[in-house]
C-alpha positions in Angstrom: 34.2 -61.8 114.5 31.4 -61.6 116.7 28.5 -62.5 113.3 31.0 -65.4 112.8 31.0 -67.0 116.7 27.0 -66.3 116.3 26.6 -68.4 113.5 29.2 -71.4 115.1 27.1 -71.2 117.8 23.9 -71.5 115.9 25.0 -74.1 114.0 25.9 -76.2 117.0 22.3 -75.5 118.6 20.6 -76.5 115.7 23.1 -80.0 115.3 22.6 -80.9 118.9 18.8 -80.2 118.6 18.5 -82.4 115.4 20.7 -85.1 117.2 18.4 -84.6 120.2 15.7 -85.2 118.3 16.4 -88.4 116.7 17.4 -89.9 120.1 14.6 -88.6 121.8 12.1 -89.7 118.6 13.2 -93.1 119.2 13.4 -92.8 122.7 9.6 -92.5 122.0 8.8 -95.3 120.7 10.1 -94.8 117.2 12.4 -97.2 115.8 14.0 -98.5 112.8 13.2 -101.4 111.0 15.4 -103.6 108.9 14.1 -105.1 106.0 15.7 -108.0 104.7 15.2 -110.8 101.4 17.7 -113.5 102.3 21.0 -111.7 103.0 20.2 -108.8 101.2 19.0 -105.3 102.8 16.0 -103.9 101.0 15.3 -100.8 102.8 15.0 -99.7 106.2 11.7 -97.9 107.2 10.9 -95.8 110.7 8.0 -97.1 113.2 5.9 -93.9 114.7 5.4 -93.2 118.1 3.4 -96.1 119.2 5.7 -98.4 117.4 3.2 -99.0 114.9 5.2 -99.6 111.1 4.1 -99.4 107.7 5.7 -102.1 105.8 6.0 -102.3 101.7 5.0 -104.8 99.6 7.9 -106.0 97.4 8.0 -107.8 94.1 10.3 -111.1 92.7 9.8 -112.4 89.1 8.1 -115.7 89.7 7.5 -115.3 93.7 4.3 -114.1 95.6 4.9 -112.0 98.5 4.0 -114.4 101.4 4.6 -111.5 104.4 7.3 -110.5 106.4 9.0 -112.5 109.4 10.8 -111.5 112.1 13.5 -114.3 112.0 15.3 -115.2 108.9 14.4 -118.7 108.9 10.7 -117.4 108.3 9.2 -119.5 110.5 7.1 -116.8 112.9 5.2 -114.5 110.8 4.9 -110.6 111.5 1.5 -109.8 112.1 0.6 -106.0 111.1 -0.8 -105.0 114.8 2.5 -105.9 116.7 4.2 -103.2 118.1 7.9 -102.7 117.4 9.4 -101.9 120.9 13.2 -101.8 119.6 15.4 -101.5 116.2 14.5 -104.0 114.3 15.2 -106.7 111.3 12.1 -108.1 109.1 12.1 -110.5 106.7 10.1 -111.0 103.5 9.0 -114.8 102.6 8.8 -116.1 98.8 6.4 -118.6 97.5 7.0 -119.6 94.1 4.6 -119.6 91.4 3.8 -123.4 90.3 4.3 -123.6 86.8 3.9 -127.5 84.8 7.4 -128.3 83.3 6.4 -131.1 80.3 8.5 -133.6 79.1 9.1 -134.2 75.6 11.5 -137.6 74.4 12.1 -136.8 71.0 11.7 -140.4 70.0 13.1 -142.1 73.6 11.4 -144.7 75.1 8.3 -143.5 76.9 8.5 -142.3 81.0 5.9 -143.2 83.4 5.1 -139.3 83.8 6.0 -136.5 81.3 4.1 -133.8 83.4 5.3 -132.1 86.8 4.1 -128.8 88.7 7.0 -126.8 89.6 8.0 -123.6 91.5 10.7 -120.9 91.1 13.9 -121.5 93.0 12.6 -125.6 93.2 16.0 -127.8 92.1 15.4 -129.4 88.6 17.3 -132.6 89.6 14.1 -134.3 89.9 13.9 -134.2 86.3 14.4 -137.9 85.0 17.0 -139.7 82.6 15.0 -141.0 79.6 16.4 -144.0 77.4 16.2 -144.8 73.8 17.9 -147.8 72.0 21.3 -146.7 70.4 21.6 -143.3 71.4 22.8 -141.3 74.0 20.5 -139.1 76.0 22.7 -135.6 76.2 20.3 -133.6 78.5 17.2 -131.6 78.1 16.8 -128.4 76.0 14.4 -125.5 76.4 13.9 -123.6 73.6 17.0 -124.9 72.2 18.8 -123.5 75.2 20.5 -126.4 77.9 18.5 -127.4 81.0 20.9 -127.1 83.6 19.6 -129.8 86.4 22.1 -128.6 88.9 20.1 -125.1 89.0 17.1 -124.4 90.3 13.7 -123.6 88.1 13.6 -119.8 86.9 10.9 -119.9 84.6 7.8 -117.5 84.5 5.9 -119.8 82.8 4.8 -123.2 81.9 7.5 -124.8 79.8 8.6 -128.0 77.9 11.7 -129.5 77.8 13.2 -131.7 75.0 15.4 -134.4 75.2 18.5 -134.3 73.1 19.9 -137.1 71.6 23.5 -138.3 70.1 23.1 -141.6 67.7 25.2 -144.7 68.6 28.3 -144.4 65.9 28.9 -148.1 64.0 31.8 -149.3 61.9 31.2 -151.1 58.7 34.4 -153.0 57.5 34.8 -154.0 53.7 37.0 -156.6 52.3 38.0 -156.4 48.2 39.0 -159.8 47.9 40.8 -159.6 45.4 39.4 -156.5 44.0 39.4 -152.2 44.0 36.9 -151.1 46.9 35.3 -147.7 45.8 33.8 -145.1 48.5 29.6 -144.0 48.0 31.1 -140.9 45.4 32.7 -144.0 43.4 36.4 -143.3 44.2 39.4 -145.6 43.8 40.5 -146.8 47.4 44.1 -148.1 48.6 44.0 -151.0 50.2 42.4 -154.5 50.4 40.3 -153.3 53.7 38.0 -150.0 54.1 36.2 -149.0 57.3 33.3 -146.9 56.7 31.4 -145.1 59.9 27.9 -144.2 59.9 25.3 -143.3 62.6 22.1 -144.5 63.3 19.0 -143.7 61.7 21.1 -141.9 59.2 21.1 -142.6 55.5 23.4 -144.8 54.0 25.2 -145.5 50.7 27.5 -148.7 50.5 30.8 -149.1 49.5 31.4 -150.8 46.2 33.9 -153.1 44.8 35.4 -153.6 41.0 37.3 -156.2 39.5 39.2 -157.0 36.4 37.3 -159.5 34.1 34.7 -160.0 37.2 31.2 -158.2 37.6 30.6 -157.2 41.4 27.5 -159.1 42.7 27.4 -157.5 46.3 28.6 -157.8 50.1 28.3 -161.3 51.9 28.2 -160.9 55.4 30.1 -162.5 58.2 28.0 -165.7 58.6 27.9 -166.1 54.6 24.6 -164.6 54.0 24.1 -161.5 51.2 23.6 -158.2 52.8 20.9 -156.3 51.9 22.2 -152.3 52.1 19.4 -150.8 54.3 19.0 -146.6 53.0 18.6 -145.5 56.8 21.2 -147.4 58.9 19.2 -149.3 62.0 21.5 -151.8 62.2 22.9 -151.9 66.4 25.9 -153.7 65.2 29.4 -153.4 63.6 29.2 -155.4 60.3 31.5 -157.0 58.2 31.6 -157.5 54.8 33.2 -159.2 52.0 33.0 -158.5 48.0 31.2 -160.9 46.1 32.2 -161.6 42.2 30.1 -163.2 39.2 
């Protein structure tokens, strides 16, 4: 009973005296310091005696360590021969490495500047809208991954973004007059109309037309003139067309 009250007793002595010793320690100049990246807690590290503190040096993928700061909108700088007279909170400031972001237009019309210098956590919605004449600009692509704009640049390295494009979708409308309109695989249609889509700058096949005891001589377009069927479709209109007979 005795060994047992001896050894409750020690243990107290020796809680009290580590206790004692951190309260004391600090009460020595020793303090803790908070280290802080934005919100988040990094670490927190112990100043000596004299209140002198050995801070890290951390690391961010596409950031260089610009020092620590002793308010969290980093505007006054912690220089290493201040003395920390109190607990503490530091935090670490960013700059972003500047990387050139190059702009490809896949065919649009060409932009004033296809070249800008950009930073890690810099917003892309600087990036411009290009045009191109019947299409549809759908965004840029990165290595055939979207561009978000709304996001901020995470790249860590010099990149180039594409445009991507949707073609304009047009509406060719055949009339049989009189005759059997046959698709481009030659098949029998119902009907004395067909509407046939196609997209620009793709290829293009015509409808054709048959009829008894008549040779088909072509299309004649809207304002009576023979249409010439074009391979690639670049035509930035809806056409109509009427079956001509010899």
């Amino acid at each position: 009973m005795v060994k047992r009250r001896l050894l409750v007793s020690l243990f107290v002595i020796l809680t009290v005296s580590a206790v004692a010793t951190v309260f004391f320690g600090c009460a020595q100049g020793k303090h803790f310091v908070t280290l802080y990246d934005g919100d988040e807690v990094l670490t927190t590290v112990l100043s000596d005696a004299d209140g002198k503190v050995v801070l890290p040096t951390p690391e961010k993928t596409g950031y260089v360590f610009d020092g620590w700061y002793v308010d969290d909108v980093l505007s006054r700088r912690f220089e290493s021969d201040i003395r920390i007279g109190s607990d503490t909170k530091l935090y670490c400031g960013w700059i972003g490495h500047k990387y050139t972001v190059t702009l490809d237009v896949a065919g649009g019309d060409k932009l004033n500047r296809t070249e800008y210098e950009c930073g890690s956590g810099i917003a892309l919605s600087f990036l411009p809208e290009p045009t191109r004449e019947h299409y549809t600009f759908l965004g840029w692509v990165c290595d055939g991954e979207p561009v978000d704009i709304v996001s901020s640049f995470e790249y860590a390295t010099d990149v180039t973004f594409t445009a991507r494009w949707k073609p304009d979708t047009f509406v060719v409308t055949y009339y049989g007059n009189g005759g059997v309109l046959t698709d481009e695989e030659g098949r029998s249609l119902v009907g004395n109309y067909a509407v046939q889509t196609v997209e620009y700058d793709a290829p293009f096949t015509p409808y054709s037309a048959k009829k008894d005891g008549s040779t088909f001589m072509g299309w004649q377009t809207s304002d009576g003139s023979l249409f010439a069927a074009p391979s690639v479709w670049r035509l930035g209109d809806d056409v109509e067309l009427t079956a001509i007979y010899g």
